[in-house]
LUMVODREN-455890 format. One record per residue: x, y, z of N, C-alpha, C, O in turn; residue in three letters; residue number from 1. Coordinates in steps of 0.1 Angstrom, whole numbers, m for minus. Layout:
  n.c1  n.c2  n.c3 ca.c1 ca.c2 ca.c3  c.c1  c.c2  c.c3  o.c1  o.c2  o.c3 marba rolo
     X     Y     Z     X     Y     Z     X     Y     Z     X     Y     Z   Ala  NUM
...
//
This chain:
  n.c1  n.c2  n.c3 ca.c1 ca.c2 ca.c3  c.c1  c.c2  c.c3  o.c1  o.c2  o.c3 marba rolo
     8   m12     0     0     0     0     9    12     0    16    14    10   Unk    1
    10    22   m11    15    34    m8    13    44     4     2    44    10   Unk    2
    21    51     7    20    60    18    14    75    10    18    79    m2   Unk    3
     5    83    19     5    92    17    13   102    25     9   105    36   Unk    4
    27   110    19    35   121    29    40   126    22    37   130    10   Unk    5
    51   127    31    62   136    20    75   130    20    74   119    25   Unk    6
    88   133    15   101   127    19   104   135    27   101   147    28   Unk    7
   113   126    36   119   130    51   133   120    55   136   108    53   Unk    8
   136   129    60   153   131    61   156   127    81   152   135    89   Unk    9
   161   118    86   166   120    99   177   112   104   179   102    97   Unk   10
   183   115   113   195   116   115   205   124   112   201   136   112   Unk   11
   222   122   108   232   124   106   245   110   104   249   101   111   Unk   12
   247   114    95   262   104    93   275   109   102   282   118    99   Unk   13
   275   101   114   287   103   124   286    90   133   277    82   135   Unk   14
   296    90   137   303    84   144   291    70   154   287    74   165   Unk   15
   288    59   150   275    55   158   263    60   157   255    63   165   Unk   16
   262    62   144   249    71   139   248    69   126   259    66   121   Unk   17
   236    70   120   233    72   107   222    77   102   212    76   110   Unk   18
   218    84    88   207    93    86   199    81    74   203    72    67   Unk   19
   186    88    76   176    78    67   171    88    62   170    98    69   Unk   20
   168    89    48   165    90    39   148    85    32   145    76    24   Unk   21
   142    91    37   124    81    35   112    90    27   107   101    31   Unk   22
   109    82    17    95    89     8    89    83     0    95    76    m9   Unk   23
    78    83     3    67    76    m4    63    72   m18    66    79   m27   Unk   24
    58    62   m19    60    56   m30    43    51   m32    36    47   m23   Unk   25
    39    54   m49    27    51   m52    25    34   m53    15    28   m51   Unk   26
    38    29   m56    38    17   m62    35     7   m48    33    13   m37   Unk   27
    34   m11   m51    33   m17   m42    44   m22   m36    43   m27   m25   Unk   28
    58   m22   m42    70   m24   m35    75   m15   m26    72    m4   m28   Unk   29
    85   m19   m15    94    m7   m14   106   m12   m18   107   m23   m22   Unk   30
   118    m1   m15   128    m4   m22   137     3   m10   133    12    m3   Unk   31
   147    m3    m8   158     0     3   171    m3    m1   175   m14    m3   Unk   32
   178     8    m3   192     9    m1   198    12     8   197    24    12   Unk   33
   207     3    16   219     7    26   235    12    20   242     6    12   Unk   34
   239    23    28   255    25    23   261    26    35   260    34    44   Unk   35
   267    18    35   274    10    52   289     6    46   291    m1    36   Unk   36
   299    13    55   312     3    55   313    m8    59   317   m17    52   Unk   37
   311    m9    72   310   m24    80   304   m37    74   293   m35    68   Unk   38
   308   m46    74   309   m59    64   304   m69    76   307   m68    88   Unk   39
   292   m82    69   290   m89    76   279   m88    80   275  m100    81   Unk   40
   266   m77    86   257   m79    94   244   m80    81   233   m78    83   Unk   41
   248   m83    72   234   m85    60   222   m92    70   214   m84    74   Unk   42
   222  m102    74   214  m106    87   205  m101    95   193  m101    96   Unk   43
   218   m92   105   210   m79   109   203   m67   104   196   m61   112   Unk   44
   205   m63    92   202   m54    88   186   m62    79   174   m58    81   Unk   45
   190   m72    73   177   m81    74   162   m82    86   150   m80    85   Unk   46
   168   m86    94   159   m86   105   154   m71   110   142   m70   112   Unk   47
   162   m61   110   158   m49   115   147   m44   109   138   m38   114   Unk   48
   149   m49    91   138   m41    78   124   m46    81   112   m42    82   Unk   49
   133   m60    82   117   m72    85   111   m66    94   100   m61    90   Unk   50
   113   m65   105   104   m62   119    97   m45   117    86   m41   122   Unk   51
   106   m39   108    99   m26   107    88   m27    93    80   m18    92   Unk   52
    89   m37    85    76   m35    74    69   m43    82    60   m35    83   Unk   53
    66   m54    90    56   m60   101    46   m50   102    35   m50    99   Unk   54
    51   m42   108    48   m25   113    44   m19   110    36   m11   115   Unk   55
    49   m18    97    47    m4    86    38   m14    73    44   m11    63   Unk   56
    30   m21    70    26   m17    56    27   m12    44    20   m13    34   Unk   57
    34    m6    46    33    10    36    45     8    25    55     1    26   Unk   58
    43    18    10    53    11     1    61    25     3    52    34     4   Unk   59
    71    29     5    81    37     6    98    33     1   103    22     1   Unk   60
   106    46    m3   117    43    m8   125    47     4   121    56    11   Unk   61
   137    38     8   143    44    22   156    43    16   158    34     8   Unk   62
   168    52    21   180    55    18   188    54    30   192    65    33   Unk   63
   194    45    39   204    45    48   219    47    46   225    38    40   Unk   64
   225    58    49   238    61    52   241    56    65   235    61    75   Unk   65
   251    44    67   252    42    79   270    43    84   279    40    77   Unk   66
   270    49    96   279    48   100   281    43   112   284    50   122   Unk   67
   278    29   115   280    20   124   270    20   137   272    17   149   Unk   68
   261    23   130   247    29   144   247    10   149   254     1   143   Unk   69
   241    10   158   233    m2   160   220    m3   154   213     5   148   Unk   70
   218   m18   158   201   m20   153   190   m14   158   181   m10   151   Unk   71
   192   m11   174   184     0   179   182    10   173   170    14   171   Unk   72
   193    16   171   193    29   161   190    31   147   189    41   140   Unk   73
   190    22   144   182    19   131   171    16   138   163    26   137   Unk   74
   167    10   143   149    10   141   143    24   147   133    29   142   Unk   75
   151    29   159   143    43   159   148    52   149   140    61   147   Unk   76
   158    52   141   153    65   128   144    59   121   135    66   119   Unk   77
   143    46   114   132    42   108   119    45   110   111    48   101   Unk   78
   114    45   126   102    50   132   101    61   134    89    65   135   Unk   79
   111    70   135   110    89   131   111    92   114   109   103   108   Unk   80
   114    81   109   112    87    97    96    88    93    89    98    89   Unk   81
    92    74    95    78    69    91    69    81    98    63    89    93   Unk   82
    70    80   106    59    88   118    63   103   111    54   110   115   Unk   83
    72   111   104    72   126   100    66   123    85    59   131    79   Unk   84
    68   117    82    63   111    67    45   109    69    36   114    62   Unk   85
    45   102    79    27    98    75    20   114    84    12   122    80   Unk   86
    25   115    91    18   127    98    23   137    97    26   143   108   Unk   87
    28   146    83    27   153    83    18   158    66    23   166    59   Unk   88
     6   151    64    m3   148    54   m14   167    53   m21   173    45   Unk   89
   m11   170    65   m19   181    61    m8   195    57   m12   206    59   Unk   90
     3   193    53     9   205    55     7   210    35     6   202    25   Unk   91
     8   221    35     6   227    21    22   230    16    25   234     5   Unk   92
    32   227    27    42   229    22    53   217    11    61   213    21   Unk   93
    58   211     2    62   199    m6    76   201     1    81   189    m1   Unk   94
    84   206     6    97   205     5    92   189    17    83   183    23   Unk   95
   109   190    15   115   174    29   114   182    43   120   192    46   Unk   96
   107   176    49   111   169    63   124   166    71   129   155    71   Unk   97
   127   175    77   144   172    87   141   167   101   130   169   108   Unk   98
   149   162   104   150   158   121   161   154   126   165   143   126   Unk   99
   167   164   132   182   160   134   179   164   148   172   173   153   Unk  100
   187   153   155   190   149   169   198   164   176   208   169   171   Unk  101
   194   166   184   203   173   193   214   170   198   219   178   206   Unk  102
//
């Protein structure tokens, strides 16, 4: 099922952190790219996606820049992406959506 939002942006690429990249898609796929140096966690990064489309229904394009966040941290930018993405449906404004951490 497509989402209705906007594209949105959260995080930062640093040190145990990484930014996502998220916007809606009419189609019924989504599509996910990761750009990670660290080698080996295909698995985890598997499981993380899994447990968040469980969740999410929705067809969306997501972009991870990662710089060695954990899984945790991947699933909460995933869930700040989704959640500025679907709820922000009444704004008249098209630009992207930021959320950067303090």
């Amino acid at each position: 099922m497509g989402v209705k939002g906007r594209r949105v942006h959260v995080g930062v690429v640093a040190s145990g952190d990484l930014e996502v990249l998220l916007e809606p898609r009419e189609d019924t796929v989504s599509v996910v790219t990761i750009t990670t140096r660290i080698e080996g966690h295909e698995a985890t990064w598997r499981s993380v996606l899994e447990r968040f489309f469980a969740r999410h229904d929705k067809s969306v394009r997501i972009h991870i820049n990662d710089f060695g966040a954990t899984p945790g941290m991947v699933g909460l930018r995933l869930e700040q992406a989704m959640e500025l993405c679907i709820n922000d449906n009444d704004s008249h404004d098209n630009g992207p959506k930021t959320f950067e951490p303090r």
